[in-house]
C-alpha positions in Angstrom: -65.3 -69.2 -73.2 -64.3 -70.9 -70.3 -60.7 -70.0 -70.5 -61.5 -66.8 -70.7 -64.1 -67.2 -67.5 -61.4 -68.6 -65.6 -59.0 -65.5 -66.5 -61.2 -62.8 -65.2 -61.9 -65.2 -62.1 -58.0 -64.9 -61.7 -57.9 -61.8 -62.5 -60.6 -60.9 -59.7 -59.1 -62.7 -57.1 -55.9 -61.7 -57.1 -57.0 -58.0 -56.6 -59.2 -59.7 -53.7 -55.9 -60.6 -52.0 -53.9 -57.9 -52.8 -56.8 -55.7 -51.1 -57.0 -57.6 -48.2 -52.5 -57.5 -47.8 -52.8 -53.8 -47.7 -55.8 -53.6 -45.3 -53.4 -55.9 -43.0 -50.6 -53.4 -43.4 -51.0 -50.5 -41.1 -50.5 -47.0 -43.0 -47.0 -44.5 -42.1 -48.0 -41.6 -39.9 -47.0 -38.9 -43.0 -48.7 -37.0 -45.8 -47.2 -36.1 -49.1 -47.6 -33.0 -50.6 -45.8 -32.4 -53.9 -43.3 -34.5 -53.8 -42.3 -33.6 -50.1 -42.8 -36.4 -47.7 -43.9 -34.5 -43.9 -43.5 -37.0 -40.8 -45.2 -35.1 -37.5 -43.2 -37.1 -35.3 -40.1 -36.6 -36.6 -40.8 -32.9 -36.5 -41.6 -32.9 -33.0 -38.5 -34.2 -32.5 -36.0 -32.4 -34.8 -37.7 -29.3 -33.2 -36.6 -30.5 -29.8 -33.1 -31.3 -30.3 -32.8 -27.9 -31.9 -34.3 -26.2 -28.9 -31.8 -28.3 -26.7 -28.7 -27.7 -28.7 -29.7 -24.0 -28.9 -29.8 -24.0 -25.2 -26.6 -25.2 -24.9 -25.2 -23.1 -26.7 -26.7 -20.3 -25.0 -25.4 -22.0 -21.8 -21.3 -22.3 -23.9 -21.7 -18.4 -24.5 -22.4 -17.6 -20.8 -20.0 -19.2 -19.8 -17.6 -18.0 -21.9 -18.8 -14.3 -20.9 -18.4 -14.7 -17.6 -14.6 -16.5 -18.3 -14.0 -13.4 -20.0 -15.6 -11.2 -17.2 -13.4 -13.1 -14.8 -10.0 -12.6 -16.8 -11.0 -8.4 -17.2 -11.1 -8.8 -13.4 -8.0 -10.5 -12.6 -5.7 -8.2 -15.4 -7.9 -5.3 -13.4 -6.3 -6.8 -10.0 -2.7 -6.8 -11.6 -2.2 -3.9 -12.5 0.5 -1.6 -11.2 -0.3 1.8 -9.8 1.1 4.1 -12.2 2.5 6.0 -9.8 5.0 5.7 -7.0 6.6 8.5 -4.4 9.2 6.3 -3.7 12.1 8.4 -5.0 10.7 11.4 -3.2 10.4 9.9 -0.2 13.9 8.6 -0.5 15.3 11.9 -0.9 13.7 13.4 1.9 15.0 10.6 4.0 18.4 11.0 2.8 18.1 15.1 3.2 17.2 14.2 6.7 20.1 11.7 7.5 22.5 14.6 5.3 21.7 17.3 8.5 22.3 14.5 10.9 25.5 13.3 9.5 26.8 17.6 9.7 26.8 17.5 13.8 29.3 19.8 14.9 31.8 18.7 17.4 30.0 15.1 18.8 29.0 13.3 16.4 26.2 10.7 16.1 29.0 7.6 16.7 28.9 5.5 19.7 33.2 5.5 19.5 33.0 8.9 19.5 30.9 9.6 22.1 32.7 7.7 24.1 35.8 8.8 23.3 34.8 12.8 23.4 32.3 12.6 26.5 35.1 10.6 28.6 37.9 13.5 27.7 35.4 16.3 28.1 32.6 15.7 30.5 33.4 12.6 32.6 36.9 12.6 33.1 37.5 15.9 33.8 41.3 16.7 35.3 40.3 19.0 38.4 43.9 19.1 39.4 45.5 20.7 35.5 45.9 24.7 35.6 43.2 26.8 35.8 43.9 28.2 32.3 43.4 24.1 31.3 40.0 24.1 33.3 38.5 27.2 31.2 39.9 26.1 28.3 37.8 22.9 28.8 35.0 25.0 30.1 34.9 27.1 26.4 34.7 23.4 24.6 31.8 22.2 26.5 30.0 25.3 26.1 30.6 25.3 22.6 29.6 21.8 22.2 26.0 22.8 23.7 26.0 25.6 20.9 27.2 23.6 18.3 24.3 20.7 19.9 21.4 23.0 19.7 22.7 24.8 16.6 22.4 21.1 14.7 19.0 20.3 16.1 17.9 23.5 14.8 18.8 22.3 11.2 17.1 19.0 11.7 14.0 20.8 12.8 14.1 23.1 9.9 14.5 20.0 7.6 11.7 18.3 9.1 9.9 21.4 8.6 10.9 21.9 4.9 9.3 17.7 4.2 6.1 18.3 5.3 5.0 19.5 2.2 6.1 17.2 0.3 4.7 14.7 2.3 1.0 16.3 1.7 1.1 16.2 -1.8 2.2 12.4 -1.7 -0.5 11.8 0.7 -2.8 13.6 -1.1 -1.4 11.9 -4.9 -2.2 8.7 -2.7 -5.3 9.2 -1.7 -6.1 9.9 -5.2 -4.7 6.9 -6.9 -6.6 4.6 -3.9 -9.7 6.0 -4.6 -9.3 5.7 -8.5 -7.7 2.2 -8.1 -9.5 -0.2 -10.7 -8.0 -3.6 -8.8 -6.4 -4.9 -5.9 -2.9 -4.7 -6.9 -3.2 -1.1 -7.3 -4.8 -0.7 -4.2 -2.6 -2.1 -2.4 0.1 -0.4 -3.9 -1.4 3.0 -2.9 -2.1 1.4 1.0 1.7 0.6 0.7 2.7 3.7 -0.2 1.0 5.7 2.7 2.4 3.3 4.7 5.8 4.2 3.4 5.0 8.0 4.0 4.0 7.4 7.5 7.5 5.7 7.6 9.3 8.1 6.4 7.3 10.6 9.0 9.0 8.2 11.8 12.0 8.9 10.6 11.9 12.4 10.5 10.3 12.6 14.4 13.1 10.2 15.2 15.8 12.3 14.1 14.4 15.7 15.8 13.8 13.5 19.0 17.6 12.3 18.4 18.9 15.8 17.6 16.9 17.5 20.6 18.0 14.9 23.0 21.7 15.2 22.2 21.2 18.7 22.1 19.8 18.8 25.7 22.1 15.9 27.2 25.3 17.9 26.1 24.0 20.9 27.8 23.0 19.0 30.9 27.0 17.0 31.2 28.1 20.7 30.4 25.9 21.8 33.5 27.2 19.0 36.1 30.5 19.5 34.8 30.7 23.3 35.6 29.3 22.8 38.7 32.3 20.4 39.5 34.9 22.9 38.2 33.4 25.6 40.0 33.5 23.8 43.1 37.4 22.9 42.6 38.0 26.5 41.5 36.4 28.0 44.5 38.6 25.3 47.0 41.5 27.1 44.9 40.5 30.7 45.8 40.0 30.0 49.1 42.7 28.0 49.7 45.1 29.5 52.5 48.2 31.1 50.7 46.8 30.8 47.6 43.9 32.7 48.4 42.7 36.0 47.0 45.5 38.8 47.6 44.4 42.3 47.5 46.5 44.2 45.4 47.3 48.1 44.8 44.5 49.5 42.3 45.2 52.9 39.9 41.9 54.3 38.5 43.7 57.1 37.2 47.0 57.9 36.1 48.8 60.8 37.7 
């Protein structure tokens, strides 16, 4: 009897103190349901890294958009024009420098200027025969021709480029407008640019055609006018003068 009193005093006290070791332990913050242990504060924070993570990927994507945005841009920016006037251009220019290279007589050439405007117009022998003086006369006159005759041509040339020149200005105009970058843009601007260019050239060559044209004429002027002085001393020169002679108007 007593041993078996003693037993269930045991007994009893042990699950005294095993009641009071859990009261002493405080209790986990989580519920179980089925099997399936749910921690709230772990939650809370799984849910906020996921927000964060998804935020920076959110932030990776943008910036990978705009990288891509900024590469469409800078291929936009390099490309070529996909069209160029520069062989029509150059032919009009060589057309141009073609009419200028076929001047009669004088051409274009400092040596030969020199050479033909010294024997012609400048150094004219007042004393040679008067056959020799209209002789010389005939080439000067026909160097005037042959001057006005070339920028004539020029002029006509001229003429005949300016419509190619509008449609290149025009195709320009276009493409600038239409341009989807800088490159091409810029392209275009150079271009017009090079048709303006080649619009200088051809006012420089009727300006250079019209003033040789006009200069020979003038030389020819002051050169006559010398000649005609020195023929005039010869016709009234005493014994060499003008001598009346006998006239038939009809024949017997």
């Amino acid at each position: 009897m007593k041993s078996s009193r003693l037993h269930q005093l045991l007994a009893a006290g042990a699950v005294v103190l095993s009641m009071t070791a859990t009261a002493l332990v405080p209790a986990p913050a989580y519920a179980q349901f089925g099997g399936i242990v749910y921690d709230p504060t772990n939650y809370s924070q799984n849910i906020l890294t996921a927000a964060r993570t998804l935020e920076q990927i959110n932030n990776q994507i943008r910036q990978l958009q705009n990288q891509a945005t900024s590469l469409l841009n800078e291929a936009r920016n390099l490309e070529k024009l996909p069209q160029t006037i520069a062989a029509p251009l150059m032919q009009q220019i060589k057309q141009t420098q073609a009419l200028i290279a076929q001047a009669q007589r004088m051409a274009f050439d400092v040596q030969d200027i020199q050479t033909k405007f010294g024997a012609q117009y400048k150094n004219i022998d007042l004393s040679a025969s008067q056959a020799t003086l209209v002789q010389g006369a005939e080439t000067r006159w026909q160097n005037s021709v042959a001057a006005f005759e070339d920028a004539l041509k020029v002029q006509a040339g001229v003429v005949g480029n300016i419509e190619g020149t509008r449609e290149a200005v025009n195709s320009l105009l276009s493409a600038s407008q239409s341009a989807s970058g800088a490159l091409q843009a810029a392209q275009a601007g150079n271009q017009l640019l090079a048709v303006q260019s080649q619009q200088l050239a051809d006012l420089t060559a009727t300006l250079a055609s019209m003033g040789r044209a006009q200069s020979l004429d003038a030389a020819n002027s002051a050169a006559a006018k010398a000649q005609a002085r020195e023929q005039l001393r010869r016709f009234l020169a005493p014994g060499r003068g003008y001598v009346a002679g006998n006239a038939r108007l009809f024949g017997n």
